[in-house]
N, C-alpha and C positions, 0 to 999 in steps of 0.2 A: 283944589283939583278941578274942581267944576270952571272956574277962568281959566284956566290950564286948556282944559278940553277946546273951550271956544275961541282960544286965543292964539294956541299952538307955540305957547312959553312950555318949554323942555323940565321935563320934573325927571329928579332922582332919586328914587327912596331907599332906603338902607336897614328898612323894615323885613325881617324873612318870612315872615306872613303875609306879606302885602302884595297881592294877584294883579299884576303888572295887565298880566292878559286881559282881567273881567272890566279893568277901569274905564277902557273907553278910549283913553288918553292912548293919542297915536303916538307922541313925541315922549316917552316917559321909558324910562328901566331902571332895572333896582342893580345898586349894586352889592356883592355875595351871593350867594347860593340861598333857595328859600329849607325854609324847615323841613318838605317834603323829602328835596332833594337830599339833604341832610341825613336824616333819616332813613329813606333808602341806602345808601350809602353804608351806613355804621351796621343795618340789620342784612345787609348783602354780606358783607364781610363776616359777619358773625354767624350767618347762616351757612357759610362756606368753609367756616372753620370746625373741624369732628370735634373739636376739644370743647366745646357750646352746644349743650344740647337746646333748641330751639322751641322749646314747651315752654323755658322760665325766662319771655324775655318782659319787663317790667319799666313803666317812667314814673316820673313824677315830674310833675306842671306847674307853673303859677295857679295863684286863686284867679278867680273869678272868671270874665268873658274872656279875658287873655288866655288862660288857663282853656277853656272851652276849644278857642281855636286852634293853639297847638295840638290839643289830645285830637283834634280831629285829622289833623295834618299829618302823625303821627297812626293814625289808624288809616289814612290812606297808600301812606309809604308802607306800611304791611300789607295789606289787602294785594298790592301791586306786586307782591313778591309771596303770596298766600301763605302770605306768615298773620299769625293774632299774637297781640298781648294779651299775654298772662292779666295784667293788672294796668292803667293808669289812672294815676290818683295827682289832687292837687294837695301842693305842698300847703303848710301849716302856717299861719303868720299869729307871731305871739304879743309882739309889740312893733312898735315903728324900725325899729330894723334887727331883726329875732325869727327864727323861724324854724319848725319841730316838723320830725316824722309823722304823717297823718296813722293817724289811730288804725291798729289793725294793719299795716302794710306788710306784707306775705315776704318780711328778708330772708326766710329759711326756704324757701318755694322760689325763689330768682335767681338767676344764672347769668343775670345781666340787666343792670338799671341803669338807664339811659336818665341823667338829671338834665331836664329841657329848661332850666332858671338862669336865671341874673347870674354873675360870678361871686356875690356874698350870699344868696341864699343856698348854690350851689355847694360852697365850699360848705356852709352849716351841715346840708343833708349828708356830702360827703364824709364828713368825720360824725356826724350820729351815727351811718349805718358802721361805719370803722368799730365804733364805739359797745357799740351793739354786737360786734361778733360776724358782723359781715364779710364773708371772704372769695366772693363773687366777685366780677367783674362789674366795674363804674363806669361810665360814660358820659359826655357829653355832646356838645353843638362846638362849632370856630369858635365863636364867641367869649368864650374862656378860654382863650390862648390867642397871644400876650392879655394878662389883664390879673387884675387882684385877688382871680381866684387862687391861685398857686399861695399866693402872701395869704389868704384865711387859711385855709384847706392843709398848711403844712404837710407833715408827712401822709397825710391824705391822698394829696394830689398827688402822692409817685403808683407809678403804674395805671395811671389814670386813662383811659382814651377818648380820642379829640379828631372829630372831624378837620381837617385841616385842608389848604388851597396849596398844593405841590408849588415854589417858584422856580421859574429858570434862573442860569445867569443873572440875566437882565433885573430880571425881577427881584432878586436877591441885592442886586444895588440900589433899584428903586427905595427899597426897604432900609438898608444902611442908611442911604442918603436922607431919606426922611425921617428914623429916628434920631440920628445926631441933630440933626436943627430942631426937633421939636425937646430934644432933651435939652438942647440949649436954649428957648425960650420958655418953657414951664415948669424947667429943671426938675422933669420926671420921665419914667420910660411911657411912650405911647404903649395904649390899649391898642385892640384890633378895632374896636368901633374909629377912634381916633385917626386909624390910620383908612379906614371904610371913608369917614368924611372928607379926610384929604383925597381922596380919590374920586369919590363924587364931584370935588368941586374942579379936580383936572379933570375930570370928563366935560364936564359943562365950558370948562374955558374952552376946550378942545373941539367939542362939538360948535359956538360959538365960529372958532378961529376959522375953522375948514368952510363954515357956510358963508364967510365975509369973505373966502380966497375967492369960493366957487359961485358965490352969487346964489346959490339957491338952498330954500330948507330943505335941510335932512332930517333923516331918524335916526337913532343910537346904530341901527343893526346897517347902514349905511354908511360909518364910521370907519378907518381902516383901524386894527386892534390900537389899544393903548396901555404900555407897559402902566401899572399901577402898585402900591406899595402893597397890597391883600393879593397883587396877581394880574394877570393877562384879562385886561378889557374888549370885550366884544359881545357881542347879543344877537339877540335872535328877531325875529321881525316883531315879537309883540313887546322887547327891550326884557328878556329873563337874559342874564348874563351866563355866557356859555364859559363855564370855567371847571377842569375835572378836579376830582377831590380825594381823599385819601384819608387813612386810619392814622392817625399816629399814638403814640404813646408818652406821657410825661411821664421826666427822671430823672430828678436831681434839676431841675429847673427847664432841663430840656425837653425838646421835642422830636421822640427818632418816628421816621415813617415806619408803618408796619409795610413788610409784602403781600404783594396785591393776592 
């Protein structure tokens, strides 16, 4: 990043923690929605909803610094809406890929647990709290949707909610069109990260092709939009990508939008 800066070679990251704004780097944006946004999002909707009382909303995190920055990003997308968590806690890791409820988490006290993890640690917590006698409302980030959590999480994952990136038309072919060729060379369905980095790398061809027509450097937010397989690409002058978002719900493998 530091060559980047003094070079003015175009970075794209696809990190949702990653402060596009603080880097410094003129030429840089992330592509998705950061965890902030996220967040907001999922706790506006649930705070809008009478059927959520808004006292028991609760996450759970990765370990360690990872862990650290989410719960933080997650205590600013409330604060912004003067809403507090009830509780967040990092998740548990038992062995090299195993992971348990942390000790003492208040599932009779929650009204809504947002799981901010990976889609196999995700899908664990999701069926403990199942298991447990949990019959509260579950949630997540995009990032589990398309991806492996639904195949761990089984009947877990129905009724599950999932921030997700509305597409148009357009977008919706972009999306056909890329997962048929990628299921036809890795002969699996794309994840959404998968389909994040095919989109990064059209942005970069993209941004490239316009600056060889037009003779001069740009920045992302100088860009005319660009249809992408996650959604409609555009940004903002410090490169956060302006994209709106929405609740949805998994069931039966699918994903219906909730109303706004």
């Amino acid at each position: 990043l530091q060559v980047a800066g003094r070079t003015g070679v175009p970075v794209v990251m696809l990190c949702p923690d990653a402060s596009v704004t603080q880097t410094g780097i003129r030429k840089a944006a992330r592509v998705g929605p950061s965890t902030v946004e996220e967040a907001k999002t999922m706790l506006n909707w649930a705070k809008s909803n009478p059927a959520i009382p808004i006292d028991g909303f609760a996450a759970i995190v990765p370990e360690g610094r990872a862990g650290n920055k989410v719960a933080d990003d997650l205590q600013t997308a409330a604060k912004s809406l003067n809403l507090k968590w009830m509780k967040i806690v990092q998740v548990e890791k038992t062995s090299s890929n195993q992971w348990t409820l942390p000790k003492g988490f208040p599932i009779n006290r929650a009204n809504l647990i947002c799981l901010w993890l990976e889609p196999i640690p995700a899908a664990q917590m999701a069926i403990a709290l199942r298991s447990k006698g949990y019959h509260g409302l579950l949630a997540g980030h995009s990032r589990l949707f398309p991806s492996v959590f639904q195949d761990h999480a089984g009947e877990a994952a129905n009724d599950f909610f999932i921030i997700t990136i509305p597409r148009s038309k357009d977008g919706a072919a972009v999306w056909e069109n890329f997962a048929v060729e990628y299921q036809k060379r890795f002969a699996k369905k794309p994840d959404i990260m998968a389909a994040m980095a095919y989109d990064a790398e059209t942005l970069l061809a993209r941004l490239l092709e316009v600056e060889q027509q037009t003779h001069k450097r740009l920045l992302f937010s100088e860009l005319p939009p660009v249809e992408g397989a996650t959604g409609l690409m555009r940004f903002d002058e410090y490169g956060n990508q302006q994209i709106p978002l929405a609740v949805g719900t998994l069931r039966n493998g699918r994903l219906i939008i909730q109303p706004r």
